[in-house]
SENUFI-696191 format. One record per residue (C-alpha): residue number from 1; x, y, z. Coordinates in Angstrom, 3 decimals. Each point is the difference from the previous one (the first is absolute). Layout:
// residues N
     i          x          y          z
   NUM          X          Y          Z
...
This chain:
// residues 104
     i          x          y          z
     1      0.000      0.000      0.000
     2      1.317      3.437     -1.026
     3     -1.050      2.728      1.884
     4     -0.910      3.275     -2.761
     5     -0.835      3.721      0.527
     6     -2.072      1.088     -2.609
     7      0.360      3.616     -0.895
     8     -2.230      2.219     -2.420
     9     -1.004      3.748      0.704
    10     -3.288     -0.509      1.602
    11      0.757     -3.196      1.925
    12     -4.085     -0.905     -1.099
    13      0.229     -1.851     -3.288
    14      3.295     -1.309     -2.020
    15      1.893     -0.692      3.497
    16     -3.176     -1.770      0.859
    17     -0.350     -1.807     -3.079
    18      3.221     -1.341     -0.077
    19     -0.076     -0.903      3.658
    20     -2.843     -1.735     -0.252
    21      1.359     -1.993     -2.366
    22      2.900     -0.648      1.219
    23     -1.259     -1.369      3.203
    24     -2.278     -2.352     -2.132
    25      3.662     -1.724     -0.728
    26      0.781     -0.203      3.163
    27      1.603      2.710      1.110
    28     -0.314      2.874      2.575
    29     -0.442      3.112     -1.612
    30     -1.069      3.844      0.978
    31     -1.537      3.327     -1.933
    32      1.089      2.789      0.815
    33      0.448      3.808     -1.767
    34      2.113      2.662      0.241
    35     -1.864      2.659     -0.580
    36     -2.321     -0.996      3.414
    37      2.434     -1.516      2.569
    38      3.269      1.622      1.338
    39      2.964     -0.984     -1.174
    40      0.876     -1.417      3.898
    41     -2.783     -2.415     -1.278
    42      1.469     -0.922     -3.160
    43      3.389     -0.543      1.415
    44     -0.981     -2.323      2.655
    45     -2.334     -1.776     -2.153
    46      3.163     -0.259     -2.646
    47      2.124     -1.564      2.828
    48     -2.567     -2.925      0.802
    49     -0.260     -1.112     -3.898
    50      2.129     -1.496     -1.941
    51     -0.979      1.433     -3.095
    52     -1.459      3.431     -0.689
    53     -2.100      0.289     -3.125
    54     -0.446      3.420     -1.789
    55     -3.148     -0.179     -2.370
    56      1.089      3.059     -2.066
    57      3.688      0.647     -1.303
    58      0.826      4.087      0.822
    59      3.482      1.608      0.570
    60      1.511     -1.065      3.179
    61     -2.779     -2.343      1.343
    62      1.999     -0.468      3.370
    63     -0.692      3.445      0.653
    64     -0.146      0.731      3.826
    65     -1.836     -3.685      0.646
    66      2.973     -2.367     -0.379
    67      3.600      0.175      2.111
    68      3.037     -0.402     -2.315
    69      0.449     -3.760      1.661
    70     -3.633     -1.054     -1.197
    71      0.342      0.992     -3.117
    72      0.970     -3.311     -1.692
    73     -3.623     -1.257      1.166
    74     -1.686      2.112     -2.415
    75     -1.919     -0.708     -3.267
    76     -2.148      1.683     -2.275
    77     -3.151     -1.578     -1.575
    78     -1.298      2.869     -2.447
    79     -2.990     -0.034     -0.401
    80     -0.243      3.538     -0.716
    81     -1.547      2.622      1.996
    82     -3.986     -1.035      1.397
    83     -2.247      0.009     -2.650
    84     -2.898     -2.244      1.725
    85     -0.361      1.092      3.607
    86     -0.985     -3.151      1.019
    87      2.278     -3.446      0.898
    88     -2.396     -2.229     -0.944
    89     -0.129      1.677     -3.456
    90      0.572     -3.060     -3.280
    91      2.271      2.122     -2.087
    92      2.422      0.541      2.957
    93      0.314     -3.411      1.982
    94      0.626     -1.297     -3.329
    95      2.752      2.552     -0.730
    96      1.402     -0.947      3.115
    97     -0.468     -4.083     -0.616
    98      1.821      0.518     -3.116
    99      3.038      1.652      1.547
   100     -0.030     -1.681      3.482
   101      3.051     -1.999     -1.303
   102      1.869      3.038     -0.052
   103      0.055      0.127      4.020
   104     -0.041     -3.627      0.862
């Protein structure tokens, strides 16, 4: 079991997509956004996982969230910026089943 933070904007619909599918494989997985949580949060959330996911590619996506010695943990899934407010939307969870591979 690999332990993921999931991290879009919003923390209410790609990072929840793709956890939600991650933890149907097995694993242990948690949304979260950057734009609504403090980057304390991010941080200590980014020391539990293993891997941190990015759902949209943008300059510098360490940013403030991730300490220089976590920063080998982190992916990015790109699924482009939220077009479907919703997790459970079709179009996106397949996006992301198509590209899972990418972070497992």
């Amino acid at each position: 079991m690999i332990k993921f933070l999931c991290v879009c904007e919003g923390g209410n619909c790609r990072s929840v997509a793709l956890a939600q599918q991650l933890k149907e494989r097995g694993h242990d997985a948690v949304a979260v956004g950057w734009r609504y949580n403090s980057p304390e949060v991010i941080v200590m959330l980014a020391l539990w996982a293993d891997t941190v996911v990015f759902l949209q590619d943008f300059p510098n996506p360490y940013g403030i969230w991730i300490l220089e010695e976590h920063r080998q943990k982190v992916r990015i899934l790109d699924v482009g910026p939220d077009r479907w407010y919703v997790a459970q939307h079709p179009e996106l969870n397949d996006i992301i089943r198509a590209k899972l591979s990418e972070i497992l």
